[in-house]
VOPAGU-2260 file (C-alpha; in pm, 1 decimal, decimal comma):
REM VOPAGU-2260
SITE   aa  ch    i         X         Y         Z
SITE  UNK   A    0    -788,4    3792,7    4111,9
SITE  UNK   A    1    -573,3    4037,2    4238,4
SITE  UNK   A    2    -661,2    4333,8    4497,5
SITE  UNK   A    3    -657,7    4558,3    4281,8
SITE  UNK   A    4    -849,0    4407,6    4053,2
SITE  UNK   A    5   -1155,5    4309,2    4250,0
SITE  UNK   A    6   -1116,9    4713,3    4429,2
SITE  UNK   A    7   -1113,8    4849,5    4072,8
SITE  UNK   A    8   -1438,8    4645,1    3964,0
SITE  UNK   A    9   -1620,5    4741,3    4269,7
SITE  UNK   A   10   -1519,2    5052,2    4211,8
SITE  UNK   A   11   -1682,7    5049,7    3840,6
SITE  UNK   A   12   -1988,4    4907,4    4013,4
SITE  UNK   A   13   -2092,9    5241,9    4252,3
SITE  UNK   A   14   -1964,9    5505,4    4017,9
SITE  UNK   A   15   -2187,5    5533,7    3711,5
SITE  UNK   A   16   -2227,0    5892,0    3656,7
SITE  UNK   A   17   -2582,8    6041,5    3612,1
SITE  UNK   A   18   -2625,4    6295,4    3290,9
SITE  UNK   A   19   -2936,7    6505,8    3154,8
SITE  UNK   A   20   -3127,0    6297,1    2898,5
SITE  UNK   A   21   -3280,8    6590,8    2734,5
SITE  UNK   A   22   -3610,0    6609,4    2572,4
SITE  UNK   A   23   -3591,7    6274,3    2420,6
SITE  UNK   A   24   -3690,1    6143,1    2741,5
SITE  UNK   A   25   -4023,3    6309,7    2725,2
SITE  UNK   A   26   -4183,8    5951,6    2560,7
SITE  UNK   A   27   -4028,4    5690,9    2790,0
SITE  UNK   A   28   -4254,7    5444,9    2905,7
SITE  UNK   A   29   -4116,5    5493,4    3296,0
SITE  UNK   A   30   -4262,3    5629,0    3584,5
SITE  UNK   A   31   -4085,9    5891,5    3792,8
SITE  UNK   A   32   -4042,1    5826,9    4117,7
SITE  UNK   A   33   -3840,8    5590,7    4408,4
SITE  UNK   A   34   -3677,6    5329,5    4221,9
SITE  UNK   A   35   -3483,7    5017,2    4355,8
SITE  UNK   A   36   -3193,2    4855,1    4157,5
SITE  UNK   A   37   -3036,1    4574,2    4219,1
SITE  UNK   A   38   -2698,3    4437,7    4037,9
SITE  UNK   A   39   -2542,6    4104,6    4004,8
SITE  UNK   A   40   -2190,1    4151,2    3896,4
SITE  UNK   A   41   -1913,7    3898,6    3755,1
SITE  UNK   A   42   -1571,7    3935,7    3603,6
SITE  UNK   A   43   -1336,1    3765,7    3424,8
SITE  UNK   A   44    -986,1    3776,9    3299,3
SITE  UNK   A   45    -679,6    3835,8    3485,4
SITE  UNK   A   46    -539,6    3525,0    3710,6
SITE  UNK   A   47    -903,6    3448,0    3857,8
SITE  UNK   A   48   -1245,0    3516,2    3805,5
SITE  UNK   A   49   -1495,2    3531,9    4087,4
SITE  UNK   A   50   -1808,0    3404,4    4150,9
SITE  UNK   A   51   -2117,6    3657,8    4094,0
SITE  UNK   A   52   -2230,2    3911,6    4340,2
SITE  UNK   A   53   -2539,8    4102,3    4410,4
SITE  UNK   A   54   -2605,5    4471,6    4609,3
SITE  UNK   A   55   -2849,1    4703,9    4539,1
SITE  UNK   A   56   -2926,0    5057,3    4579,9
SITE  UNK   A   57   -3242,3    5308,1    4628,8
SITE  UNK   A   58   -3265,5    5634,1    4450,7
SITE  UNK   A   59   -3497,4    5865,1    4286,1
SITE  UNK   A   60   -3540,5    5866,2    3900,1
SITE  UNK   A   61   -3686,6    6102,2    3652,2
SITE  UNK   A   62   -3668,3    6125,1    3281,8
SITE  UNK   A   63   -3400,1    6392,9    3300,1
SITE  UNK   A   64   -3209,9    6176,3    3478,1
SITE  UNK   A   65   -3278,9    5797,3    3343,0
SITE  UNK   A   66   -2950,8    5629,8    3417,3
SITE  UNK   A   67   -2942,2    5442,5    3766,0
SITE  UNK   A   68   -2637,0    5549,6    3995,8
SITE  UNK   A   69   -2543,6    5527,8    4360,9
SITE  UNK   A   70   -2272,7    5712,2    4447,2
SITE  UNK   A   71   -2086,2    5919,3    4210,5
SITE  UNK   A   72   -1742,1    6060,8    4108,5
SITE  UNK   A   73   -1604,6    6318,5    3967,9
SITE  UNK   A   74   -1326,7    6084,0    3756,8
SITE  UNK   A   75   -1628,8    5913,5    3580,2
SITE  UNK   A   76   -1729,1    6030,2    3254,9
SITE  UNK   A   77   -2072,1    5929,5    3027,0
SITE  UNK   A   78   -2053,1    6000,3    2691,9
SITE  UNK   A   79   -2294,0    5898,7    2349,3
SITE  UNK   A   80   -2585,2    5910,3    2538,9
SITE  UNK   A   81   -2898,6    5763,8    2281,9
SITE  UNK   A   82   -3236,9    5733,8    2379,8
SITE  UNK   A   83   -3449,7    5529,5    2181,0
SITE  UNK   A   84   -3810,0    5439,9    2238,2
SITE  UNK   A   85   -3778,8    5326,2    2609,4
SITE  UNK   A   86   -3398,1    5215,5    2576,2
SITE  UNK   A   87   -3123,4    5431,1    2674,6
SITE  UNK   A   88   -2816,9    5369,5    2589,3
SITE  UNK   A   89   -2420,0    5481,0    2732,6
SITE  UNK   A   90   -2066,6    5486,8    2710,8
SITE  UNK   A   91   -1893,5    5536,7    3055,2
SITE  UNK   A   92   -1514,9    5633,0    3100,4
SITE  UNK   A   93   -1402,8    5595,7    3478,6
SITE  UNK   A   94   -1002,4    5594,9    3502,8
SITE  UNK   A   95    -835,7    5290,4    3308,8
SITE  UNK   A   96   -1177,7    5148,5    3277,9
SITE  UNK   A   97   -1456,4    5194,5    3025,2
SITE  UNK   A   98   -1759,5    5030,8    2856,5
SITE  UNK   A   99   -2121,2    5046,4    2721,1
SITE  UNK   A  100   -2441,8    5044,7    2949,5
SITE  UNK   A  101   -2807,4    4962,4    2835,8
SITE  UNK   A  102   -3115,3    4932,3    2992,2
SITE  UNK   A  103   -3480,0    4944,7    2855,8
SITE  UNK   A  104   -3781,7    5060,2    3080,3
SITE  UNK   A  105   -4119,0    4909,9    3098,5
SITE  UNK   A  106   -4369,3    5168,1    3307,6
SITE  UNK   A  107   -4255,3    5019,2    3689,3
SITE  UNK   A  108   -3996,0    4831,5    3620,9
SITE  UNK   A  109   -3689,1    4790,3    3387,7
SITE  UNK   A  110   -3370,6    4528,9    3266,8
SITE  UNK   A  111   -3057,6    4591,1    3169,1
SITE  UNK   A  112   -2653,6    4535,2    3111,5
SITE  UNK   A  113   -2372,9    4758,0    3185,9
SITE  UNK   A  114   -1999,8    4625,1    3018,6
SITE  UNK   A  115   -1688,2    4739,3    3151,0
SITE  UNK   A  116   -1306,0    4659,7    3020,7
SITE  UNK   A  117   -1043,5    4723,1    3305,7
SITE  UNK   A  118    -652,8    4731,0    3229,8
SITE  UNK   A  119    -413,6    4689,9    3532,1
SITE  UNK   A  120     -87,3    4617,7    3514,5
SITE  UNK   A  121     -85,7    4447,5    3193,0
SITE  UNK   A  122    -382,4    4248,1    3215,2
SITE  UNK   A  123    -743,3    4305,7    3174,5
SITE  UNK   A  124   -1068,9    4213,4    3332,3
SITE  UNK   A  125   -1421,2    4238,8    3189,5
SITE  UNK   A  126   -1687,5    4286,2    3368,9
SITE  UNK   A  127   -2048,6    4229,2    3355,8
SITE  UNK   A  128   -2337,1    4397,5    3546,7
SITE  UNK   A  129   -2682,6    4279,4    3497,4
SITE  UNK   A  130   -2916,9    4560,9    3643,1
SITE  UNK   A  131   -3309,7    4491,7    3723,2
SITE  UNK   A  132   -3484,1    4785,6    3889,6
SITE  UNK   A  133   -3868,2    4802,0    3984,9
SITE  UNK   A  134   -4063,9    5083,8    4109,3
SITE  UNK   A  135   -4153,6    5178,6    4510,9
SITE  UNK   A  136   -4346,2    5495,7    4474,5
SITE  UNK   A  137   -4346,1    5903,4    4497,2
SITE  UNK   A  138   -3995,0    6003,6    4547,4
SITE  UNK   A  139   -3916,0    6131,0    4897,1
SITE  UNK   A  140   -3914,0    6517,8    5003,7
SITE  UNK   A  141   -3695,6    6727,5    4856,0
SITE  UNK   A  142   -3467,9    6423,9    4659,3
SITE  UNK   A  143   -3635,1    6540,9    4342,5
SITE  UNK   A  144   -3464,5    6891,0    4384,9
SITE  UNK   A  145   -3175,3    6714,3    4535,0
SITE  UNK   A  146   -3140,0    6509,3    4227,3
SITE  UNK   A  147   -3151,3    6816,6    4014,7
SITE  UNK   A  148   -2893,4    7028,2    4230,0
SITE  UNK   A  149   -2684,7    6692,5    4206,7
SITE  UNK   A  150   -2664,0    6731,2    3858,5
SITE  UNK   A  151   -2602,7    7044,2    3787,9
SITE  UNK   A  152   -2280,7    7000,0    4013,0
SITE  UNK   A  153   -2170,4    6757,3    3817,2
SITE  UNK   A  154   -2276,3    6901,4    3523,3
SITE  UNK   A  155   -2042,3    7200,3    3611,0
SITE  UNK   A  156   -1780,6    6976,9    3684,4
SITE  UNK   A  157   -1779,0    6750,6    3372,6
SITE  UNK   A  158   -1749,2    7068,8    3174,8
SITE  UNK   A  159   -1464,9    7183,4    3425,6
SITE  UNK   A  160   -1269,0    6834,0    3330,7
SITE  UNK   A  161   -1342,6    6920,3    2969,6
SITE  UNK   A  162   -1153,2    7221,5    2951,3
SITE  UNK   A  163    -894,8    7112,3    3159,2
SITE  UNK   A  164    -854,7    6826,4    2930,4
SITE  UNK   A  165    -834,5    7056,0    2589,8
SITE  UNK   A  166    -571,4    7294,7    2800,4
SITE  UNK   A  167    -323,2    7003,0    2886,4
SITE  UNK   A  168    -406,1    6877,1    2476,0
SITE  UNK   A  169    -323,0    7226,2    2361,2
SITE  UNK   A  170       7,7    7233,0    2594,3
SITE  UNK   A  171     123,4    6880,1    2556,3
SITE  UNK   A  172      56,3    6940,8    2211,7
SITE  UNK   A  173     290,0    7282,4    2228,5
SITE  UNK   A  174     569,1    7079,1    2400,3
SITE  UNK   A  175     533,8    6768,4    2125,1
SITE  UNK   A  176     610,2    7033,8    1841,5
SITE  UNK   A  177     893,8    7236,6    2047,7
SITE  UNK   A  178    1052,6    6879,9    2118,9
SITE  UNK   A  179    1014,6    6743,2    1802,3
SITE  UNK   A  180    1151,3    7036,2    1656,2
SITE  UNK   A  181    1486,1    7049,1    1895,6
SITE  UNK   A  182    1540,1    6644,3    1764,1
SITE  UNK   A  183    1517,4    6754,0    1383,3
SITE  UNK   A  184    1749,9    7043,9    1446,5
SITE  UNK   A  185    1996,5    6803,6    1638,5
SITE  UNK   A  186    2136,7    6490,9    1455,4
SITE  UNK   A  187    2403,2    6280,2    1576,6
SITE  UNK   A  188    2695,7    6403,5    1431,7
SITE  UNK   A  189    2818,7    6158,4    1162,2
SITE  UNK   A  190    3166,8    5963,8    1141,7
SITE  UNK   A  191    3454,0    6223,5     987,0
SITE  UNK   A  192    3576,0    6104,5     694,5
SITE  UNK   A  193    3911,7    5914,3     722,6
SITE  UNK   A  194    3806,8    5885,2    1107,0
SITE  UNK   A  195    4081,1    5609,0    1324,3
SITE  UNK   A  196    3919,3    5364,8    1494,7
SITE  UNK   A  197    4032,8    5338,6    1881,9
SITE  UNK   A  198    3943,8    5140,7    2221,2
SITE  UNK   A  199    3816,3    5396,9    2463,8
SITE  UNK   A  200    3852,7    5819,3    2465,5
SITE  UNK   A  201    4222,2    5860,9    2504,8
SITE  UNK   A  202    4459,0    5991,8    2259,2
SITE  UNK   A  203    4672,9    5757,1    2075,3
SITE  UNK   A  204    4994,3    5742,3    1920,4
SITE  UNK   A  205    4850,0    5562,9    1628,9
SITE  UNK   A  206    4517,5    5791,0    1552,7
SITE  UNK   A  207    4743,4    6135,2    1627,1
SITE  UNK   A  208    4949,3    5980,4    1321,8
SITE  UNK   A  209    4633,2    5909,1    1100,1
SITE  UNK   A  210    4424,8    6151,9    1158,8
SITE  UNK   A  211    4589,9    6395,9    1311,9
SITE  UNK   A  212    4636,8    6524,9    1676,9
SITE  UNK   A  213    4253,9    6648,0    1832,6
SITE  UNK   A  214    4131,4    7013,9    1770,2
SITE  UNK   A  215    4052,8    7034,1    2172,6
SITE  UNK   A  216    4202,4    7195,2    2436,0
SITE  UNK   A  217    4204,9    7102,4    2783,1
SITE  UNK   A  218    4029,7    7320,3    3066,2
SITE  UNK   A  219    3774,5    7437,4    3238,9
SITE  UNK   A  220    3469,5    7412,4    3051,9
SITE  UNK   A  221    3106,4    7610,3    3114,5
SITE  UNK   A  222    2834,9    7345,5    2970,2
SITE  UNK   A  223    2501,9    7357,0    2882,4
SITE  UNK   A  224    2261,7    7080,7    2886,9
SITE  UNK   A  225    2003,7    6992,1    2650,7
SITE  UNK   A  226    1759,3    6686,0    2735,8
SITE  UNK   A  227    1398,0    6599,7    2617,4
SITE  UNK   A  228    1234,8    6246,3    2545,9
SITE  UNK   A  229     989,8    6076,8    2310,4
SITE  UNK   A  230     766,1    5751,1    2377,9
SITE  UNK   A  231     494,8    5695,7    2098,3
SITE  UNK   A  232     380,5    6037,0    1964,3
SITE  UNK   A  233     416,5    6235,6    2345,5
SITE  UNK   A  234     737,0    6381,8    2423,7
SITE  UNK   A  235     857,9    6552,8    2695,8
SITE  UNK   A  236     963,4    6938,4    2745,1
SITE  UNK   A  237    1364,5    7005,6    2675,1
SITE  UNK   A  238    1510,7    7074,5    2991,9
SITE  UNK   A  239    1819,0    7290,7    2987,2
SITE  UNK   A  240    2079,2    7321,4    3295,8
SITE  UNK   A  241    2427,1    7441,6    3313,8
SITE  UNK   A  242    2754,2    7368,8    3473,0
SITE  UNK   A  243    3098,2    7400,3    3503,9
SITE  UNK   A  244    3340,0    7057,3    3432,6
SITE  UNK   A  245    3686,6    6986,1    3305,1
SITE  UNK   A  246    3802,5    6807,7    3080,7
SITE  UNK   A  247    4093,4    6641,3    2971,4
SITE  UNK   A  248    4284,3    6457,7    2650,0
SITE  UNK   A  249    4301,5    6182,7    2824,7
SITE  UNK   A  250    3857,1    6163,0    2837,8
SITE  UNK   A  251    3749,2    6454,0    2636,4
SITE  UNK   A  252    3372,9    6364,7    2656,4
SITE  UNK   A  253    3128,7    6507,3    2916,8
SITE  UNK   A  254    2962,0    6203,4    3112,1
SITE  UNK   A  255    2653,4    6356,6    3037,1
SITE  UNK   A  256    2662,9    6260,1    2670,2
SITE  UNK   A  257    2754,7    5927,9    2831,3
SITE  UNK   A  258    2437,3    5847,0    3023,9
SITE  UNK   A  259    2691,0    5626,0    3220,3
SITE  UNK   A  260    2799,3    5396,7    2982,2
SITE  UNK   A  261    3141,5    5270,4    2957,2
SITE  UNK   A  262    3235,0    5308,2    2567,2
SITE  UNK   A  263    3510,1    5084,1    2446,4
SITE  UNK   A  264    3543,1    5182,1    2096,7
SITE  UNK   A  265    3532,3    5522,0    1880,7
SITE  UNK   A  266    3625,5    5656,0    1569,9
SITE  UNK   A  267    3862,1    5951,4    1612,0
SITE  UNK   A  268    3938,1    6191,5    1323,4
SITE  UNK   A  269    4068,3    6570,9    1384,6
SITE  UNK   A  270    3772,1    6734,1    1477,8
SITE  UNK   A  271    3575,4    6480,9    1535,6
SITE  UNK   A  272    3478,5    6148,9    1798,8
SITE  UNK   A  273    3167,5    5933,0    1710,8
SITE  UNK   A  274    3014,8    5580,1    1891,9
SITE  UNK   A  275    2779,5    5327,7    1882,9
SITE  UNK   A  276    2720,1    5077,2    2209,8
SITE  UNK   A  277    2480,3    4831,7    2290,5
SITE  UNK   A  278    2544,7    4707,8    2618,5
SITE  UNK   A  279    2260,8    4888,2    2785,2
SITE  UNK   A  280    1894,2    4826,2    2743,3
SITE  UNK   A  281    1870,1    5040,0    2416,2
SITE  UNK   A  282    2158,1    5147,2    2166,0
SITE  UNK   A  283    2370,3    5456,5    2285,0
SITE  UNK   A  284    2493,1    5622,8    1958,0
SITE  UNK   A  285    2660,8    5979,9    1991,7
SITE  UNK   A  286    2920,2    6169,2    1858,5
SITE  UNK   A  287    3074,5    6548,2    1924,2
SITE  UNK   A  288    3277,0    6828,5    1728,5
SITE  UNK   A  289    3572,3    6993,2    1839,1
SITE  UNK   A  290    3633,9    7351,4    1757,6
SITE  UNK   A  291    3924,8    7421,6    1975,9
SITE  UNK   A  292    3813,2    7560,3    2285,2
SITE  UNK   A  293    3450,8    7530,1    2238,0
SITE  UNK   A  294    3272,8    7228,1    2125,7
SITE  UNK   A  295    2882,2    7072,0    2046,4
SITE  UNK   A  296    2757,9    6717,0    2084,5
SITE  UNK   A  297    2409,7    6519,2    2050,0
SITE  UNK   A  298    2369,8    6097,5    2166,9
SITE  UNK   A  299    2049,8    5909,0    2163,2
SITE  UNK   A  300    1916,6    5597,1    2311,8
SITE  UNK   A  301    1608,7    5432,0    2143,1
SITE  UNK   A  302    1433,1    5112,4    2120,2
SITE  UNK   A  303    1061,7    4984,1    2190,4
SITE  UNK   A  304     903,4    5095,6    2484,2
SITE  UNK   A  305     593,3    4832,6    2478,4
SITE  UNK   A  306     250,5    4795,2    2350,0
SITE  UNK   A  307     455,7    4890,7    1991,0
SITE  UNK   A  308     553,7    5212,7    2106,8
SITE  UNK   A  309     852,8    5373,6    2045,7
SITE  UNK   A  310    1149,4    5526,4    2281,2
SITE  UNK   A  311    1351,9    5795,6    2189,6
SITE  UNK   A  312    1570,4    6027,5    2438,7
SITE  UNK   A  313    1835,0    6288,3    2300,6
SITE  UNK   A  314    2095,0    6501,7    2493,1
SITE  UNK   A  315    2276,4    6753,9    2346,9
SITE  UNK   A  316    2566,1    6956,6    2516,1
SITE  UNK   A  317    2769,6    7228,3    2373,5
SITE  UNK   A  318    3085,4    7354,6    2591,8
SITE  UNK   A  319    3285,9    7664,1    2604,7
SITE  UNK   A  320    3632,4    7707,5    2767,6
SITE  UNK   A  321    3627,5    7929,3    3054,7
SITE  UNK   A  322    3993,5    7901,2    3147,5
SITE  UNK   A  323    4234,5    7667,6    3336,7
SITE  UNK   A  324    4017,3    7621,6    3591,2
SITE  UNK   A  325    4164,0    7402,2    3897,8
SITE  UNK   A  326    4169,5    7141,7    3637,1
SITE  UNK   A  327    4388,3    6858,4    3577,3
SITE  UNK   A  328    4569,0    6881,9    3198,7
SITE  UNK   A  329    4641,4    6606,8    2970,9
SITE  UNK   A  330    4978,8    6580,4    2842,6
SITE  UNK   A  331    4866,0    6330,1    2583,2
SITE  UNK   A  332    5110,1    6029,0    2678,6
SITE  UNK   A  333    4808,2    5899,2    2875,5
SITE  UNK   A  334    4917,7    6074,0    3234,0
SITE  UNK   A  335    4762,9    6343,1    3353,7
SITE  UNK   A  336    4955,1    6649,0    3549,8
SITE  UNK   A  337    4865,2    6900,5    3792,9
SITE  UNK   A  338    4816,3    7238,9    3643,8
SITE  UNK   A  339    5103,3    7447,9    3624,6
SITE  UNK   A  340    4902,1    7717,3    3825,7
SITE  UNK   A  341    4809,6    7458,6    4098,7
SITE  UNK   A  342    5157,3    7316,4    4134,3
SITE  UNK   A  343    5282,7    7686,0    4161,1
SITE  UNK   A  344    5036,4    7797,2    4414,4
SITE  UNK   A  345    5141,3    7486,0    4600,0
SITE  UNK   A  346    5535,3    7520,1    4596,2
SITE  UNK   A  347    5500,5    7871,0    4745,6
SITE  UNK   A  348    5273,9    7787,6    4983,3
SITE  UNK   A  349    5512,6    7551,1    5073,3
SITE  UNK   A  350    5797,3    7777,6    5068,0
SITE  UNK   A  351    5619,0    8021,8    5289,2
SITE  UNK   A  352    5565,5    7753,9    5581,0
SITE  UNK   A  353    5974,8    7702,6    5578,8
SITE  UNK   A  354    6043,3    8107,4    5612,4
SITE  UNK   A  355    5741,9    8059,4    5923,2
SITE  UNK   A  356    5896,0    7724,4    6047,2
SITE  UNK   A  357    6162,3    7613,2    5906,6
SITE  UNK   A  358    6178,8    7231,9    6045,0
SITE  UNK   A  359    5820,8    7207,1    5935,8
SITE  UNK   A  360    5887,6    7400,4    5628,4
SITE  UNK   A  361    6182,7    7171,3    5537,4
SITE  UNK   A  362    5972,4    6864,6    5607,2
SITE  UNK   A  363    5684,1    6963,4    5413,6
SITE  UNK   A  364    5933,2    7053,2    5095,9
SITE  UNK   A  365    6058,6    6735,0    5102,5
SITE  UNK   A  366    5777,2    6544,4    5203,9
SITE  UNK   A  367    5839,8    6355,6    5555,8
């Protein structure tokens, strides 16, 4: 057994949660009063089990507050509390573990079972607390009222958890219908009809001729980023940043649409560039529209994400172009050359350091 395993069932063991019973208490055949419990604990599961072991506790019980507990925590919940005749009966939530207790009371003394099912890391652990408590006597001064202001703290704060827990279901809720409504809006764009199949970004000879040269031109481009995320039914919020990047015939295709990948074949058409490629963990398919100077594109990745769930991320990026930029233009011949407002700027810098020094200046213009 693992660590964290035999922390986590210890953990179960000293954190059952005391609740109010209510009046169907009134009738149990219990006495009120100092009560001693002791527990003998096992588990199972996981790469080990462990051997069975005992502790025991002292605390004051009354019929508003029937369940035994030694220390408590806030991240334990009871819930489906039954009383009936002199059994009570449980459900306890603490973390990634829950189960079922029972016990049944007999005047001084009572029996009974508490089951708990842990998952960590994959694996699970059951385990099993027998509980035997017998009664000591009047409790001592003042733990009666203790006991009471106990529980009305934690009363408070189970009801705190439970509207803390309906306001992040009401906003994860918001998000999952914002998100899902951003991935129905935004499909991959589909092949263009008559679209030339080609190894890699780059403008060919071959798919100018067939389907004609790309509606794109090369600059400076202001882009905005689009990204949000699905895994079963919970999705994540679409976050949205901006930027500035240029582009180029010779790889017309923000890297953000990319997520990194290396694509080695597309269909080209006019307006259009679509892919498919599976050499990462999950299927990149993507594709983007060219209107000229301004363009819009969507790619997803999906594929299981365990335990039958689902993956689904989208990115969308549209583009506008803000100009030449310091950019680097494609000529479409597959090299790329230095903007003519760069290579300008350059020369007369250049030309200015021969007027100010002309052995430099000479030097510099002809590069020694």
């Amino acid at each position: 057994m693992t660590g964290a395993h035999f922390r986590g069932a210890i953990w179960i063991a000293v954190f059952l949660l005391i609740f109010p019973a209510g009046s169907q208490a009134a009738d149990v055949d219990m006495r009120e009063g100092e009560w001693e419990t002791s527990v003998e604990m096992t588990m199972t599961g996981g790469p080990m089990s462990m051997p069975p072991m005992t502790s025991s506790f002292r605390q004051c019980i009354t019929k508003e507050d029937l369940v035994p507990s030694s220390e408590k925590d806030k991240e334990c919940r009871t819930t489906r509390l039954k009383v009936t005749g002199n059994k009570v009966a449980w459900h306890v939530i603490c973390g990634n573990s829950e189960g079922d207790g029972e016990i049944t009371y007999k005047g001084a003394s009572y029996k009974g079972t508490v089951r708990m099912k842990t998952v960590e890391g994959g694996e699970s652990v059951a385990t099993l607390m027998k509980l035997s408590g017998r009664h000591l006597g009047p409790c001592a001064a003042g733990s009666r009222e203790a006991a009471s202001k106990e529980r009305e703290k934690y009363k408070a704060m189970a009801e705190e958890a439970k509207a803390q827990g309906e306001k992040k279901k009401a906003e994860q809720a918001a998000i999952n219908k914002k998100t899902e409504e951003f991935i129905r809006k935004n499909p991959v764009p589909a092949e263009e009809p008559g679209a030339c199949v080609q190894k890699g970004f780059e403008s060919s000879a071959e798919c100018d001729e067939k389907a004609g040269k790309l509606n794109f031109e090369p600059g400076e481009y202001e882009l905005t980023i689009e990204k949000a995320s699905r895994v079963g039914t919970t999705c994540t919020p679409v976050e949205v940043k901006k930027k500035t990047l240029c582009l180029i015939l010779a790889n017309p295709v923000p890297p953000d649409l990319l997520d990194g990948r290396k694509v080695r074949e597309v269909r080209r058409g006019k307006d259009r560039i679509t892919w498919k490629d599976d050499s990462g963990p999950r299927p990149l398919v993507g594709g983007i529209v060219y209107r000229g100077s301004a363009f819009e594109g969507v790619a997803t990745e999906s594929g299981g994400a365990g335990k039958g769930s689902d993956f689904l991320q989208i990115r969308k990026v549209t583009g506008r172009r803000i100009g030449d930029g310091d950019c680097v233009s494609g000529s479409g011949d597959g090299r790329d050359y230095t903007s003519r407002k760069r290579t300008e700027e350059s020369v007369g810098e250049r030309a200015k350091d021969a007027i100010r020094n002309p052995v430099k200046g000479i030097r510099n213009l002809f590069g020694f």
